[in-house]
N, C-alpha and C positions, 0 to 999 in steps of 0.2 A: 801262276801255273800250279794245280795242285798233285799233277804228275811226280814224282820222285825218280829220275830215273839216274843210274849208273851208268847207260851207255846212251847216246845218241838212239831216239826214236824214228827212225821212217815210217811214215803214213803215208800209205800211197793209195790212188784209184786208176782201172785201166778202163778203156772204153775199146769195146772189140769188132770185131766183125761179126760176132755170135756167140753163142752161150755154152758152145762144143770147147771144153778144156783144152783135147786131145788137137785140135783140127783150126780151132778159130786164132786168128791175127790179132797182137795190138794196133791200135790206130791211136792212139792218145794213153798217154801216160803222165800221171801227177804225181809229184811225191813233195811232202814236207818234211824237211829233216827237222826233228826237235833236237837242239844241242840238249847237254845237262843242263847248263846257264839257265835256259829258256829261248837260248837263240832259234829264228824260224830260219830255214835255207829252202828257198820252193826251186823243182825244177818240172817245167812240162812241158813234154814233146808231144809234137804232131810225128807219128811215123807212118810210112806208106807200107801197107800188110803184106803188096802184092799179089794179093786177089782183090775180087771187087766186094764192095761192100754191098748185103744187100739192101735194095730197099726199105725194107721194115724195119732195116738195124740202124739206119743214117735218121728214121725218121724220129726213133727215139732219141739217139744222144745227137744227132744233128753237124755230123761230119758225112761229108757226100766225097766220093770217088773224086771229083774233082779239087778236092779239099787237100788233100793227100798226095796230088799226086807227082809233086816236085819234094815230098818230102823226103828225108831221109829212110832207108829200110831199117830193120830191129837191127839186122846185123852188122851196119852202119852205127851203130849208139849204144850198141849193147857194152862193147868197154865205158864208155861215159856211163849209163847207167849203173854199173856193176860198180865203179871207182867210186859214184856219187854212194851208194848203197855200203859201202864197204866200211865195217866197224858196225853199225846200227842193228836194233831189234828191228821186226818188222808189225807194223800195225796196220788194221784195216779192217772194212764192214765185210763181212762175208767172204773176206781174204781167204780162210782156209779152205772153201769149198770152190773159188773161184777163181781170186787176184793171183793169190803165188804156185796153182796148179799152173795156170795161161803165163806166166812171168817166164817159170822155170822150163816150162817146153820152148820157148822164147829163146833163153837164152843157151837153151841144148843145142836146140836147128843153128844157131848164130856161132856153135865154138867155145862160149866164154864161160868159165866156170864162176859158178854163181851158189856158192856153198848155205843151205840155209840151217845146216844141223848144229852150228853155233850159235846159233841169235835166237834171242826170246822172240814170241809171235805172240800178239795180242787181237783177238779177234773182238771188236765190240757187240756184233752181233749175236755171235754167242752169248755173252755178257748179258745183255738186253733181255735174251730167252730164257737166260736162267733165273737173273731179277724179277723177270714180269712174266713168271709162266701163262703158255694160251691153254689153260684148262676150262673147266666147268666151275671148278671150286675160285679161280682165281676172279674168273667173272661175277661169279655169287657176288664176290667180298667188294668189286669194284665197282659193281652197278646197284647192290642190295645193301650193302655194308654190311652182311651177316654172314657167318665160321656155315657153311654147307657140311652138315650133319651128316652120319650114313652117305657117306659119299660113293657110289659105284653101287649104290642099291639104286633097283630102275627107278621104282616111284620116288624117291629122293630126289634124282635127280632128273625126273621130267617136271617134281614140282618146281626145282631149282630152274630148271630149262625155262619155264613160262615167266617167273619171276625177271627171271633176265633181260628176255624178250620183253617183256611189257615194260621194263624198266629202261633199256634203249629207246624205244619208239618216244619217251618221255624225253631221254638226254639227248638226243640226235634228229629229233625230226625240225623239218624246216632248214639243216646243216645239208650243205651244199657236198659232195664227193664227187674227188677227178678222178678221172681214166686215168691208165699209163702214163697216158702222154702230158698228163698233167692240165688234161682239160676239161674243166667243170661242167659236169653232167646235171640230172636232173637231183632234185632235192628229196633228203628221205622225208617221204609219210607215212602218214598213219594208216597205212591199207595195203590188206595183205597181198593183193595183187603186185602191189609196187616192192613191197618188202621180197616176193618171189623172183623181180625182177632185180633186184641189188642179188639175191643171195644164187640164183640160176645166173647172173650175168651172163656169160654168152657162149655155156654150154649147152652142144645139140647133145652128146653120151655124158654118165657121170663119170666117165674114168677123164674125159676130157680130150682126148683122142684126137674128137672131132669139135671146132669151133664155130661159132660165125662171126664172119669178119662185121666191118666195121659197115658194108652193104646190105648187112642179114643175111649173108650168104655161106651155106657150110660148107668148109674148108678143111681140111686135115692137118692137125697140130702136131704129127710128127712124120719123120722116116723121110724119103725122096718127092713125095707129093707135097711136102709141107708149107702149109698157105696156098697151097691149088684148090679150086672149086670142087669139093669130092663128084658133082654130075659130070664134070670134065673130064677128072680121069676115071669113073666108072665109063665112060664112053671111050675114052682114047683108052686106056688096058683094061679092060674086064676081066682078064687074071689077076688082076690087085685084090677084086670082090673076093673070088674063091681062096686068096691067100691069106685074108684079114679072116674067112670063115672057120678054115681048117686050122689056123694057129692059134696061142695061147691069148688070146683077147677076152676081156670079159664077154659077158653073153651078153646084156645090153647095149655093147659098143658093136657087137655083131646085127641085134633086132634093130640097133638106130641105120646100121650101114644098110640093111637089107630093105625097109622101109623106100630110106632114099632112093636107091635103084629099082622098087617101083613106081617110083614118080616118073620114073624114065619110058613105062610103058600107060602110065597115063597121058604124057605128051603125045603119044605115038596117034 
């Protein structure tokens, strides 16, 4: 182990009902205690959220309503959790904007005090971002091996841009890339059509708003319609049109909504 540590590390990962801090359930929880020694102590529970899980959420980590549903509730395990945790820094990917936001409302609703303003937090992802900045210049140096000159000057860095670009289509074409779900899609080429279709992936607006699902069908990526057919609910509320028009939406996310609901009177 080349960690050093003074206290007992917990690594944990939660798998939820949704990506809502504020709102969404655990359903699985993993934690690795690292003693100092190097001892591993693993604990993972199945807990039942008490809402349903939705679909689109079981299909990615692949616990279904059924899966859950003799398991124990958070506020059921929350003293075992909190005893197993207790002593330990806390570590994890994405932990600070995700895991111990959803942990700590977990254990608010449950009663059990779950103090994290004494323990170190290590977030690897963070970590990750800071080592392997996603710049321009950091691609220059990993795809071209050359120091990006004048940097944030445009024509510097639209020569840099092409450079790049021509220099991926060399390292990655013929390399296979998954979806989400971890299922292997088509292979990148050498052709700008295909290269439009990795980089648009499965935006209908560019703010992303609106999606199409997995049928080519556009869908709305946020707010109470989310994953509904947007022709569905422009037909079942057509106050939703005029609500997405008059509010602060980008204007393109307005001309793509607006579009679509004339396809409604091309049907007609």
């Amino acid at each position: 182990m080349n960690l050093k540590l003074r206290n007992p590390l917990a690594v944990f990962d939660l798998e939820t009902t949704g990506i809502n801090t504020a709102k969404d359930r655990i359903v699985e929880i993993s934690i690795v205690k690292v003693m100092v020694d190097g001892e591993k102590k693993i604990k993972t529970l199945r807990i039942n959220p008490t809402i349903p899980i939705p679909l689109e959420t079981s299909l990615i980590h692949g616990i279904y309503d059924e899966d859950i549903k003799d398991a124990p509730t958070f506020k059921q395990v929350a003293k075992e959790i909190a005893d197993f945790l207790k002593g330990a820094d806390l570590a994890g990917y994405n932990l600070l904007r995700f895991d111990i936001p959803v942990l700590v409302e977990e254990f608010l609703r449950a009663g059990v005090s779950f103090d994290v303003s004494n323990r170190k937090i290590v977030d690897a992802q963070k970590i990750f971002h800071m080592m392997e900045p996603r710049t321009l210049g950091a691609a220059y140096k990993f795809y071209c091996n050359k120091e990006l000159i004048n940097a944030h000057s445009a024509e510097a860095d639209t020569l840099a841009t092409f450079e790049v670009l021509d220099a991926q289509v060399k390292h990655y074409e013929g390399a296979t890339i998954k979806d989400k779900d971890g299922k292997e899609v088509e292979p990148v080429k050498n052709d700008i059509a295909a290269l439009h279709k990795l980089s648009m992936n499965n935006l209908v607006d560019f703010a992303g708003r609106m999606v199409y699902n997995k049928e080519g069908v556009a869908v709305f990526n946020f707010g109470k319609y989310r994953n509904q057919p947007v022709l569905e609910v422009l037909k079942r509320d057509p106050a939703y049109y005029d609500w997405i028009q008059n509010n602060d939406f980008p204007l393109n996310t307005k001309q793509k909504l607006t579009e679509i609901k004339l396809s409604l009177f091309m049907q007609k």
